[in-house]
C-alpha positions, 0 to 999 in steps of 0.5 A, a space after each residue: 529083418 535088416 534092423 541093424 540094432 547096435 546101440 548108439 556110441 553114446 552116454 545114456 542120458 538121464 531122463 532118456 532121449 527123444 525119438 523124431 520121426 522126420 516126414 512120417 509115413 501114413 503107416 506110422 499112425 494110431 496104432 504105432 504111435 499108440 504102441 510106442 506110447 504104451 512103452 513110455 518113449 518120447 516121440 516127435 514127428 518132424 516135417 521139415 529137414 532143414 532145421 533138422 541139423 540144429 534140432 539134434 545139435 540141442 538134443 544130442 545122443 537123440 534118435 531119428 528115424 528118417 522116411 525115405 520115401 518122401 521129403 527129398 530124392 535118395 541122393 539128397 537123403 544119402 547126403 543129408 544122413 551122411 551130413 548128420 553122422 559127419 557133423 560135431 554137433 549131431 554125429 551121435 544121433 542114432 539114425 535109422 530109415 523107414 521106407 517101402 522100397 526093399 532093394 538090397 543095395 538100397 539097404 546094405 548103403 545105409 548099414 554098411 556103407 553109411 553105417 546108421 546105426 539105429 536100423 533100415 526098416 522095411 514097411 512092406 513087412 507090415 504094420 506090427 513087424 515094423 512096430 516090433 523091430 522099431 520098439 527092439 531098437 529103441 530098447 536096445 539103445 536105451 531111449 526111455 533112459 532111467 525115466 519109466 514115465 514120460 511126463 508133460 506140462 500143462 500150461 494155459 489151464 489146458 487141464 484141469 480136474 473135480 473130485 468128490 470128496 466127502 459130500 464135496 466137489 474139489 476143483 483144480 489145476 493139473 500141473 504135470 502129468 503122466 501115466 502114474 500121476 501128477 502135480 495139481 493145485 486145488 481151486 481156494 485150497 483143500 485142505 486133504 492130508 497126505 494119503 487122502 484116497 480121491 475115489 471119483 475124479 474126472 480129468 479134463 485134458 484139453 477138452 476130453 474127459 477121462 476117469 480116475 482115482 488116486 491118493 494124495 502124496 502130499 506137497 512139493 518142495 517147490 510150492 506147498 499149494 502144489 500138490 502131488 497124486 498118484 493114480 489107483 493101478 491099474 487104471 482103466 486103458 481107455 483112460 491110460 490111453 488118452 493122458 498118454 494121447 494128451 501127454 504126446 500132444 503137449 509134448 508135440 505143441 512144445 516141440 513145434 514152439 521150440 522149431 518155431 525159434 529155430 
């Protein structure tokens, strides 16, 4: 295992950093994405290194891991990586590598050499020996931060909810969302007291349908219609695992909005 797993020079930020993969491999797919997740780290996938620079420059002390493999030739991904590390604004990425090719000078440039410091990952290991060693490096560089949940935005009534309720059928607006709750907005009001048990709701989640209950907590300081609920636990996985799908993929639409300007 050549991970390399000294935590970045970096003060750790509050609400933890994100995590890019830029050009992806297949291999990070479903079940590594699906891994990374469960462990509440905000993931992005990249597909074009030339904004890359200006990216990190808005996120400094983010972690990339770049795939080797594809997007340009070795010299141009040595150059590129050596450009990161030396630049002001992007020098406090932590930078790790994916790649098949498991030549030794290949990886004691990058680690030695180069010095990246967020690990050389080989994939030829297998799919749950890489996803351990990237969850070790993420662990080790504090990415979840002081945050314990990754939560996301809702805009566009991408989502919304019903609950029974007393003979009733509520209907509402999800707000923000993760994995422990969120903030909604019923539909003409509802009148619930903090601390109402909602035993029967279905989420809408652009489109996909899930399960779930959960208690009232009451009002926000911003807005007394916007109300705060958190989730029964243990949910069940099948539906813990599609708001954290829906979860990443809002993440994801954001991120692609702010590459867009860049």
């Amino acid at each position: 295992m050549e991970s390399g797993q000294q935590p970045v020079d970096q003060q750790r930020p509050e609400m933890g950093k994100k995590v890019f993969f830029l050009y992806p491999h297949s291999v990070i797919g479903e079940e590594l994405l699906e891994q990374i997740l469960k462990e509440e780290y905000q993931v992005y996938f990249l597909k074009d290194h030339a904004k890359v620079p200006r990216l990190l420059a808005e996120y400094p002390g983010s972690i990339l891991f770049a795939n080797l493999d594809t997007g340009m030739e070795e010299k141009g991904w040595d150059r590129f990586i050596r450009g990161l590390m030396a630049d002001p604004a992007t020098k406090c990425t932590g930078i790790g590598v994916l790649t098949y090719n498991n030549d030794p000078e290949l990886s004691a440039k990058y680690l030695m050499e180069i010095g990246i410091p967020c690990g050389f990952v080989l994939l030829k290991q297998g799919l749950r020996e890489a996803t351990a060693i990237i969850l070790k490096i993420l662990e080790a560089n504090e990415a979840r931060g002081r945050r314990r949940y990754v939560r996301a935005r809702c805009g566009d009534g991408a989502a919304r909810f019903n609950a029974k309720h007393m003979g009733q059928i509520l209907q509402g607006e999800i707000l923000d969302i993760s994995s422990v709750g969120m903030a909604c907005r019923f539909q003409g009001g509802d009148g619930l007291k903090p601390d109402t048990q909602l035993d029967d709701m279905q989420l809408r989640l652009k489109g996909v349908l899930c399960r779930a209950s959960g208690k009232l907590m009451g009002a926000t300081r911003e807005s007394p219609d916007r109300k705060v609920l958190l989730f029964s636990q243990p949910l069940p996985e099948e539906s813990l695992s599609k708001i954290r799908r829906f979860v990443s993929i809002s993440l994801q639409d954001e991120m692609e909005g702010i590459l867009k300007k860049l």
